[in-house]
N, C-alpha and C positions, 0 to 999 in steps of 0.2 A: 663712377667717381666716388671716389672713399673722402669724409670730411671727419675731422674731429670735433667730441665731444665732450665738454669739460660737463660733469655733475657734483652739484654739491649739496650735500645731505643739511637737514635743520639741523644735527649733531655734529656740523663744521666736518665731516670726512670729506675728502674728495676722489671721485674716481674717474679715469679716461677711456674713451673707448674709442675706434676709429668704425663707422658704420656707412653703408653706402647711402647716399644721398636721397635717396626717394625709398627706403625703409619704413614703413609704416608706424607708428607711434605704438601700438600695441604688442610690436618688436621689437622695437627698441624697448618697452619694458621687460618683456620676456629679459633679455638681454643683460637689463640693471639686473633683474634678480637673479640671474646667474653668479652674478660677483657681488652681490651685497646680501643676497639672503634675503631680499625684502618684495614677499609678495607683491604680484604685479596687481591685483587687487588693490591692492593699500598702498600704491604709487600715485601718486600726483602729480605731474610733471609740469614744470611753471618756465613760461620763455617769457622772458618782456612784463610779466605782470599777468602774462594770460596764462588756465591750464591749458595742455596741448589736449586733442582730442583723438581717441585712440584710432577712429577709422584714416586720419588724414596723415601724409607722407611729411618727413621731416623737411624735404625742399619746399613744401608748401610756407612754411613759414619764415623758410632763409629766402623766398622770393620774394614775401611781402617785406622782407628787412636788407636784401641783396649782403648777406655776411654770407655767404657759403665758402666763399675763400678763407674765411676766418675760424676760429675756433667756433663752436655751438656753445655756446653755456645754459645748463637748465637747474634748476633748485626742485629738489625730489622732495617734497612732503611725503612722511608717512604716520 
């Protein structure tokens, strides 16, 4: 199951991505730096106030928040 992904940069860009649901975090960065250019090194990826952590899968955290029906929004620090 494919869910969408709103990101948005400290520089106000925003970009969408539709990623399958249990995608690991360290792919989904791969991923951003495909379309932004911005090493997945110097990515930070922030859900809720938390950084996400690269070994754990993105339903990991639409389960503890049950939004997987919903858009994902995350703030990329870099």
């Amino acid at each position: 199951m494919e869910i969408s992904i709103i990101i948005k940069t400290n520089n106000k860009q925003i970009y969408r991505l539709k990623v399958e649901k249990n995608i690991y975090v360290y792919k989904l960065k791969h991923k951003i730096s495909e379309i932004t250019g911005i090493n997945e090194s110097k990515q930070s990826l922030i859900y809720e106030g938390k950084e996400l952590i690269d070994e754990k899968k993105i339903d990991f955290y639409g389960k503890l928040n049950k939004i997987l029906k919903q858009d994902f929004v995350l703030k990329l620090k870099f």
